[in-house]
C-alpha positions in Angstrom: -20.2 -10.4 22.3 -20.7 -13.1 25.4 -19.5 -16.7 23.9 -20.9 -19.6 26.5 -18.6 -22.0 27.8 -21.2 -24.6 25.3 -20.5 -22.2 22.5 -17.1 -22.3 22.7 -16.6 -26.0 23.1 -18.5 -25.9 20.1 -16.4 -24.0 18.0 -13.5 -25.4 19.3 -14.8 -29.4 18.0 -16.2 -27.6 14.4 -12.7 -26.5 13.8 -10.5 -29.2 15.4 -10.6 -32.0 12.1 -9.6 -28.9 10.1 -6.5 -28.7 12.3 -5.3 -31.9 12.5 -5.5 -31.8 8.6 -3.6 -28.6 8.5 -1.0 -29.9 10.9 -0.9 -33.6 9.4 -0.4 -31.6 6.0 2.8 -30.0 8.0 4.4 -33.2 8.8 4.4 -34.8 5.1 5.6 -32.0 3.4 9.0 -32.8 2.6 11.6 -30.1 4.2 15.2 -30.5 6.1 15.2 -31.6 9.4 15.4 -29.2 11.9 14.1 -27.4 14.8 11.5 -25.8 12.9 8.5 -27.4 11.8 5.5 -25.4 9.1 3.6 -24.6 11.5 3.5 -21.1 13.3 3.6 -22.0 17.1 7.2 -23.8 16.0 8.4 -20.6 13.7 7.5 -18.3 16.4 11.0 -19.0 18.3 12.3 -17.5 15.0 14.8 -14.2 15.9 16.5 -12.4 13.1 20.1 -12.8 12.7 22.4 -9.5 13.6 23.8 -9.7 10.1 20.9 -8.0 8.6 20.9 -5.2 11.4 24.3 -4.0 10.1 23.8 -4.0 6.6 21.7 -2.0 5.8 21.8 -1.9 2.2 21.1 -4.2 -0.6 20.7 -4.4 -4.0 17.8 -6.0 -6.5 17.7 -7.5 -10.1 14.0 -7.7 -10.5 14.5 -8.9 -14.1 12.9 -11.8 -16.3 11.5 -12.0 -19.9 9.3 -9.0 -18.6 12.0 -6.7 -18.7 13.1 -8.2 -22.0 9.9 -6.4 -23.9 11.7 -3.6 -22.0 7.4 -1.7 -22.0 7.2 -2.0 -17.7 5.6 -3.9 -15.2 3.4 -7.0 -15.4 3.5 -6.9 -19.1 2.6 -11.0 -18.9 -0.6 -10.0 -17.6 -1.3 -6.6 -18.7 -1.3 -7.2 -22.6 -4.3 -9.6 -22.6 -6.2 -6.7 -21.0 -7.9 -5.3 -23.7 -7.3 -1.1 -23.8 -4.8 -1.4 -21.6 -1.4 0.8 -22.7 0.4 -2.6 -22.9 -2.2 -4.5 -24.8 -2.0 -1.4 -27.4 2.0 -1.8 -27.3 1.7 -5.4 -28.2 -1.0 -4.9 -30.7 1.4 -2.6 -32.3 5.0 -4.5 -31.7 3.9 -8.1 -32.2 0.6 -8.6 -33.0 -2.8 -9.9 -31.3 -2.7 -12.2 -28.1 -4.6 -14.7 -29.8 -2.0 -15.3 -32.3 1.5 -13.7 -30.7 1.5 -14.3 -27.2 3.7 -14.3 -23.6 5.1 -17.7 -24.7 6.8 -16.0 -28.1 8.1 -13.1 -26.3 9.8 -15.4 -23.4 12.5 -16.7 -26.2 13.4 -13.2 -27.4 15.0 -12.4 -23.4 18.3 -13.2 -24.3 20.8 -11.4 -21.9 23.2 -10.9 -24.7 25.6 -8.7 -22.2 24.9 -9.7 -19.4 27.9 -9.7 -17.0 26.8 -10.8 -13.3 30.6 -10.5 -12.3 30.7 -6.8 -13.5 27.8 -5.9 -12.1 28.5 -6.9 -8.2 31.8 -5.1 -8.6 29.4 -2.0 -9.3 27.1 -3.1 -6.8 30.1 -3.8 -4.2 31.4 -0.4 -4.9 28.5 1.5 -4.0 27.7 -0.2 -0.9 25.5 -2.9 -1.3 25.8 -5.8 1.6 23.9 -8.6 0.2 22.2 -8.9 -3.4 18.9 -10.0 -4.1 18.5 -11.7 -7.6 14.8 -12.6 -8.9 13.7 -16.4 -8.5 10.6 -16.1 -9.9 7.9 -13.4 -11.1 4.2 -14.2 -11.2 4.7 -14.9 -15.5 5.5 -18.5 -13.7 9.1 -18.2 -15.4 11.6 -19.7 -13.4 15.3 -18.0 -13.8 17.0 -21.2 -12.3 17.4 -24.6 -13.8 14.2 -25.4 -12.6 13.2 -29.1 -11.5 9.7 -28.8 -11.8 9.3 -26.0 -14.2 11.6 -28.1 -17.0 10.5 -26.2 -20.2 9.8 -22.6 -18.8 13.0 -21.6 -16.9 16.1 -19.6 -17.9 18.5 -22.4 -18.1 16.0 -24.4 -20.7 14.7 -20.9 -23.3 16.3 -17.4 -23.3 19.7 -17.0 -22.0 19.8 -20.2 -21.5 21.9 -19.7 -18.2 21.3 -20.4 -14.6 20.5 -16.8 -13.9 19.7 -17.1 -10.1 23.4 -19.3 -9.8 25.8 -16.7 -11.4 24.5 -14.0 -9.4 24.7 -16.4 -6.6 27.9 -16.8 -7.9 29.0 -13.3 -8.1 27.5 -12.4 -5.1 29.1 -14.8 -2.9 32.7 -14.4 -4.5 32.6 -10.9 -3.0 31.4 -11.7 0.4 28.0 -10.7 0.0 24.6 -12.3 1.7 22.8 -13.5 -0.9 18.6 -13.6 -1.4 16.0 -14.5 -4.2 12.6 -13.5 -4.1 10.0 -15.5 -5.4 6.4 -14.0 -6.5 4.7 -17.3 -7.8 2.1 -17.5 -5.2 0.1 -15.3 -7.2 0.7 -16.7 -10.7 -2.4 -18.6 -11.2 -4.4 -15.8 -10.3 -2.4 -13.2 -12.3 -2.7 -15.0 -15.7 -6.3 -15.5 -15.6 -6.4 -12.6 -18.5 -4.3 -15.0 -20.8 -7.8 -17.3 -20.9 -9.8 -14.4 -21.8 -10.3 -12.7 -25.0 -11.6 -9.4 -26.6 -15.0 -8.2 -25.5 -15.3 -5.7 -28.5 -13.7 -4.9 -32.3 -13.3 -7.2 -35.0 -11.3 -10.2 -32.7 -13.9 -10.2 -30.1 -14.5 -13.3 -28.7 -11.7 -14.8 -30.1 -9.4 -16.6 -27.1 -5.9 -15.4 -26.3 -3.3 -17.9 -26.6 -3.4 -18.7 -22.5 -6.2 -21.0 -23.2 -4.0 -23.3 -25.8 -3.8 -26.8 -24.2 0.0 -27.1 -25.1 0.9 -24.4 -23.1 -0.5 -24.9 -19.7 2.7 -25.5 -18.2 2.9 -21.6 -18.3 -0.6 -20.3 -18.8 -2.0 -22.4 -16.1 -4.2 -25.4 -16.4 -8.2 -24.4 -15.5 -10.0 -27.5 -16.5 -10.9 -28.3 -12.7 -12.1 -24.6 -12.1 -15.5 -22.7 -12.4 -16.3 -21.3 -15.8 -16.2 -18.1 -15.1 -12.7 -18.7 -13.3 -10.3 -16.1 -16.1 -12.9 -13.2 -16.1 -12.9 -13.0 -12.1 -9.6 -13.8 -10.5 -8.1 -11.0 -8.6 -4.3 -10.4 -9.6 -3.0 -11.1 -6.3 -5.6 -13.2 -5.4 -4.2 -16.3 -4.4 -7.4 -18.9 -5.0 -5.6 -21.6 -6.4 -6.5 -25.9 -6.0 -4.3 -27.5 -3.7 -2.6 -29.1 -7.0 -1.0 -25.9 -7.6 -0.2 -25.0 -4.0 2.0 -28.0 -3.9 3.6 -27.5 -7.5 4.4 -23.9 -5.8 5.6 -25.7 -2.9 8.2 -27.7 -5.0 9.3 -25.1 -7.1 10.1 -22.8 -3.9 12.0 -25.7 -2.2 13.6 -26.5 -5.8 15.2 -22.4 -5.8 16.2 -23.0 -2.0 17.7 -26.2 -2.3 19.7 -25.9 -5.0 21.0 -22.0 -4.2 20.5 -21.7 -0.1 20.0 -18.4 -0.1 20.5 -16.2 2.7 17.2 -14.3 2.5 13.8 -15.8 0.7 11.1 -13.1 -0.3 7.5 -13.4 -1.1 5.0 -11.0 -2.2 2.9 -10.6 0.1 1.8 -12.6 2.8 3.2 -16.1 3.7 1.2 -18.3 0.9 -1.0 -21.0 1.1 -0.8 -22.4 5.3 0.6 -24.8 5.5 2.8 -25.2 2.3 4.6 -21.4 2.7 4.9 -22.3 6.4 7.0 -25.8 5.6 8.8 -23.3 2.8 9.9 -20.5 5.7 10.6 -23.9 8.2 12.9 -25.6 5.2 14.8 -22.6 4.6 15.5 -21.9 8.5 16.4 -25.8 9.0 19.3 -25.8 5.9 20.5 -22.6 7.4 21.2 -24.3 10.7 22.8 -26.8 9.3 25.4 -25.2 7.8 26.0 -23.1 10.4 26.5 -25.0 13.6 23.2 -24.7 14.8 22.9 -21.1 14.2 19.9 -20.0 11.8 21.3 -16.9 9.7 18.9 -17.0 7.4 15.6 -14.2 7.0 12.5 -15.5 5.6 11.0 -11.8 4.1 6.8 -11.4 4.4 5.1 -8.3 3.6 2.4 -9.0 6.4 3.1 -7.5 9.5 1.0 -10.0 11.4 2.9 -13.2 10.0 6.3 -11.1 11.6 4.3 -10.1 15.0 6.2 -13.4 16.9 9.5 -13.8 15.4 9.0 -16.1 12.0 10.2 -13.6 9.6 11.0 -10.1 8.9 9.0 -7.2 7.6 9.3 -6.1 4.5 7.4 -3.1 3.1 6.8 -2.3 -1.0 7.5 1.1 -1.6 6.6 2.2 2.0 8.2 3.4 5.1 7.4 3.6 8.9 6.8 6.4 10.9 8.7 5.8 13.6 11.8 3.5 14.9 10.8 -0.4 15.1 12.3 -2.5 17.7 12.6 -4.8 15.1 14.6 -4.9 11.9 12.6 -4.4 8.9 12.9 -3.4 5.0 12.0 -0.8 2.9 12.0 -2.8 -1.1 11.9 0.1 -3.6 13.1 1.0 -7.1 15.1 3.8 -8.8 12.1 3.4 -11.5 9.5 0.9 -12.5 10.0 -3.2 -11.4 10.5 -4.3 -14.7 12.3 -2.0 -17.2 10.7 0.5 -19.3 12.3 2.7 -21.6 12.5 6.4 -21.1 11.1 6.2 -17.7 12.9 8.9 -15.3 14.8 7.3 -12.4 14.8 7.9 -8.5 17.8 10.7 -8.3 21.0 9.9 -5.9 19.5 12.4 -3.5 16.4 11.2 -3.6 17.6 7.6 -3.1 19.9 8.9 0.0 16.9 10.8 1.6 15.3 7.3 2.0 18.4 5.5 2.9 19.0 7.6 5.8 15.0 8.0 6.9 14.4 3.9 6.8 18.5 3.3 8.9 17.3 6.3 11.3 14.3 3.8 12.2 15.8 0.1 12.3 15.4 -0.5 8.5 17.3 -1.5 5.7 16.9 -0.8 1.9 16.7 -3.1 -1.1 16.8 -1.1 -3.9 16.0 -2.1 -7.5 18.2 -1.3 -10.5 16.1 -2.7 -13.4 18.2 -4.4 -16.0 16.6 -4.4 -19.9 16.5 -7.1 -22.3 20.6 -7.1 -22.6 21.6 -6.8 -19.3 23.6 -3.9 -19.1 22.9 -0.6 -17.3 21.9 1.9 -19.3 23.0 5.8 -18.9 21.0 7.0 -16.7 20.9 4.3 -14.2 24.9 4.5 -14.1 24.1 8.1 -13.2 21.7 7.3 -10.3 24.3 4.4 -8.8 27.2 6.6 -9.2 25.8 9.2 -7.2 25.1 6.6 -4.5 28.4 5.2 -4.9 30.1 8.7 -4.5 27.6 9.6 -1.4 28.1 6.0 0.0 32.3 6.3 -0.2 32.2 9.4 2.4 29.2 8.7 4.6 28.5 4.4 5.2 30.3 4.9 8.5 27.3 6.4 9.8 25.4 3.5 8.0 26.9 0.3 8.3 26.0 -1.6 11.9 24.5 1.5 13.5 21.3 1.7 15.7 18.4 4.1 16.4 19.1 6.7 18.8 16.3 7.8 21.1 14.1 10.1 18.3 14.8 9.1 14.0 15.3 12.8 13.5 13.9 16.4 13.0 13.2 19.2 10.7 10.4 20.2 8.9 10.0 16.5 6.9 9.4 15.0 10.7 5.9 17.6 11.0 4.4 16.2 7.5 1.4 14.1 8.3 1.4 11.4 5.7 -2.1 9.4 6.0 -1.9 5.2 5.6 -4.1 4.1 3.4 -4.9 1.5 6.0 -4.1 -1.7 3.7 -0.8 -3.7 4.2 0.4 -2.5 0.9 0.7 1.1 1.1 3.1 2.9 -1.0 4.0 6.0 1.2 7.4 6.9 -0.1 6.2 9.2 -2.7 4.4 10.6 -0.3 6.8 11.8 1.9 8.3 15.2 1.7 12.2 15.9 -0.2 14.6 16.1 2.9 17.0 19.8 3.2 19.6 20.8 5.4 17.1 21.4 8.0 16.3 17.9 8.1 18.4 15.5 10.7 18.2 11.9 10.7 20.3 10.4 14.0 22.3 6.8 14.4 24.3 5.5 16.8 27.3 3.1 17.6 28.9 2.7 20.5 28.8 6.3 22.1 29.2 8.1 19.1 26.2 9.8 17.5 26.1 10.3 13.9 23.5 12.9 12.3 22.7 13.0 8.8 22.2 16.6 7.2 20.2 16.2 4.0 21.5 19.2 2.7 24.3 22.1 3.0 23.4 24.3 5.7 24.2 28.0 5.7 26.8 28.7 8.0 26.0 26.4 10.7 23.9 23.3 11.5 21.6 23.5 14.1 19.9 20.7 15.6 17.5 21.2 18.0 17.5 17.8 19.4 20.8 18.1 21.0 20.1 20.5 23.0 21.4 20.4 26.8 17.6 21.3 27.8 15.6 19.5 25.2 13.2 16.8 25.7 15.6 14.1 24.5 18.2 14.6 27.5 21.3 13.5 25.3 24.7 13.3 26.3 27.0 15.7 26.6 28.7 16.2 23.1 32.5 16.2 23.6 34.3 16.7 19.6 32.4 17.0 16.3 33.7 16.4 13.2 31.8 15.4 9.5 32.7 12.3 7.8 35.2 13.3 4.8 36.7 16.0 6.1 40.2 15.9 8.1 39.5 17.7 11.4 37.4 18.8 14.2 34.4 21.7 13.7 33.7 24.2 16.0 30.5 23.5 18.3 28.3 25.1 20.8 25.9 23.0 23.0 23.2 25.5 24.4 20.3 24.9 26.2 18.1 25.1 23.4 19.9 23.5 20.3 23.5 21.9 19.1 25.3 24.4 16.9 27.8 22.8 14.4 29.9 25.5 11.8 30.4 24.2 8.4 31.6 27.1 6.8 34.5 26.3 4.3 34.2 22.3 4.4 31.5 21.9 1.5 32.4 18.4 0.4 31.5 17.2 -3.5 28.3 15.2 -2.5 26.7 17.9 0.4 23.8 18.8 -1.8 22.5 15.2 -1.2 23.9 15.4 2.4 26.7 15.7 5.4 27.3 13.0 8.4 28.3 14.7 11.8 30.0 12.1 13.8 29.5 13.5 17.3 31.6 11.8 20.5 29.3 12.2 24.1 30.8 12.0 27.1 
């Protein structure tokens, strides 16, 4: 389409009140001072610190009174959906919404053994570089001693402790980076089910409890919106009056202030303009000042397009790339459900270790979930899931820890599997992707060495294909072989066609979830 020089001048004066507004919004938003200012041409000079490069690995407590009903994910919202398997679990357990709602459940999280200390030493021990503790979910409880959340937060009802400052706490005691992620952009939206009520049976019409004046300091206060506001307000909408986009504001800035985290994550999108802008500029300016100048803090959007020039990192739900980035990004993922559910079957060691090695092979990093119930503890099962890690991690983080991509992630039959994007920004692909064997390779580097992960126990020999003298890769000359765990060098042969490795005889406890061949080139 042709736009006239008129035409554009046009458009240029229709838009430029709106930003000057946007942009005087910027400058009175309270934040540190700083280079960075909340706007996007200033966070564009944004790089991401090396830390988070070498890594690798992190660790999650995605926990909150949700988790205390121990019955899954977005329980706040789902049991004032009428049908839904929660609603029929909270009929059953506690009674209707109208009369037992969110607010009586928050009281009964009570984190009766929770031990934050114990916990990192677990999470230390299996390889974990920083920790990630929840700040706030979109039930619009805070799990800090919140400043501007005073009656809904964990310091004030349930554990009654600072949640997000012991694991802070913890984290830090053992040399850990430390990150909370905060999901409250949404929360206005998300709780829109609370005003609702039952459209059929002998209740209908009848108003859940989210509509009770007294409680709007956690329900959400509608007054100021359209009737018809509860009944069509999208989950993860983010329509909210610019009231709320500043209490969000403050309660963002509250968490960061108070625990200056290392990393600050938001689901989704950076919120709201101008407000999450000024958020992602405070955090970068209080980082600077308490490192000489240096910003080592990572602002975590799960928009690719707010990460395109510098401002933050990529994080992806669930999902992983294709191919290497030349950027550092994150794969966020869970050995089950976000919140915990009991009986739900857990993500395996192997299956955990298949991802780790596919998201390092291509710039990435993991944060992996280990949902916590009502008390805090671990149960079986999960134990069973981070031990294998731990076990795995003890032999192979060599091959992990500050490593880079080497020219191709890998190869093997998982590397042929066309798995289709479902062309949104959230797209869940890691159950998608095909279990990794021994015929799978997944390749990092450091320095001149070349380490290559075999998901499996090969018969006899490994074969890679891709280190080759004659392949399409050209790679160096390999010059010693050995596998991480075992005490001395493997026999080799570097044909034209493909790298032989033998194994035979040096089957170490954790190969069936996978060997590291650390390869010297000449």
């Amino acid at each position: 389409m042709h736009i006239t020089r008129r035409k554009a001048l046009q458009l240029l004066a229709a838009t430029a009140p709106a930003l000057a507004l946007r942009r005087s919004l910027a400058a009175t938003l309270p934040i540190a001072s700083g280079q960075f200012q909340g706007t996007r041409e200033s966070l564009a000079a944004y790089r991401i610190p090396a830390w988070f490069a070498d890594a690798k690995f992190g660790i999650w407590s995605h926990w909150g009174p949700q988790s205390g009903v121990e019955d899954g994910d977005w329980y706040a919202r789902n049991m004032y959906i009428q049908g839904s398997p929660q609603y029929n679990y909270h009929v059953e357990t506690y009674g209707h919404p109208s009369k037992v709602g969110y607010k009586d459940l928050v009281p009964q999280f009570k984190a009766a053994r929770w031990d934050p200390e114990h916990l990192m030493d677990l999470y230390v021990k299996a390889g974990a570089k920083y920790f990630f503790s929840m700040g706030v979910h979109h039930d619009n409880y805070d799990m800090w001693n919140s400043k501007y959340q005073p009656r809904w937060n964990a310091k004030a009802i349930g554990p009654k402790r600072d949640i997000v400052g012991e694991w802070k706490i913890a984290a830090r005691k053992r040399g850990l980076r430390f990150g909370v992620s905060e999901h409250l952009s949404n929360s206005f939206d998300w709780l829109a089910p609370a005003h609702t009520s039952d459209s059929t049976g002998p209740l209908a019409g009848v108003s859940y409890d989210g509509v009770l004046p007294a409680y709007k300091d956690l329900y959400h206060d509608y007054s100021g919106e359209p009737a018809n506001f509860a009944k069509t307000a999208e989950a993860m909408g983010r329509v909210a009056p610019d009231w709320w986009k500043q209490q969000y504001f403050n309660r963002v800035k509250d968490l960061v202030d108070q625990h200056q985290p290392d990393l600050l994550y938001t689901d989704g999108g950076i919120p709201f303009d101008e407000y999450g802008l000024s958020l992602v500029a405070n955090l970068y300016n209080l980082s600077a000042a308490k490192h000489n100048g240096k910003v080592e803090a990572i602002y975590q959007s799960k928009t690719g397009s707010d990460c395109e020039h510098g401002t933050c990192s990529l994080d992806r739900e669930r999902g992983v790339l294709d191919d290497i980035s030349p950027v550092p990004w994150q794969t966020d993922t869970c050995i089950g459900g976000w919140h915990y559910k009991r009986g739900i079957k857990y993500k395996t060691a192997k299956k955990v270790i298949d991802l780790m090695v596919d998201i390092v092979s291509k710039n990435g990093n993991l944060l992996l979930n280990f949902p916590l119930p009502n008390s805090g503890e671990l149960d079986f099962e999960e134990m069973v899931t981070l031990n294998g890690i731990t076990a795995w991690m003890a032999v192979n983080s060599e091959g992990i820890y500050a490593t880079r991509p080497w020219k191709i992630y890998g190869e093997g039959p998982s590397t042929k599997a066309v798995v289709r994007s479902n062309g949104k920004e959230f797209d869940p692909n890691e159950g998608k992707k095909p279990d990794l064997t021994a015929k799978d390779i997944r390749f990092t580097t450091k320095g001149e060495t070349l380490y290559a992960f075999v998901q499996g126990w090969p018969e006899g020999q490994a074969v890679i294909a891709a280190l080759g003298s004659s392949s399409p890769q050209h790679p160096a000359k390999i010059t010693s072989a050995s596998m991480l765990g075992y005490d001395g060098q493997l026999k080799f042969t570097q044909d034209a066609d493909a790298l032989r490795v033998t194994l035979a005889g040096n089957r170490p406890p954790t190969a069936d979830i996978g060997v590291t061949l650390k390869l010297t080139t000449a």
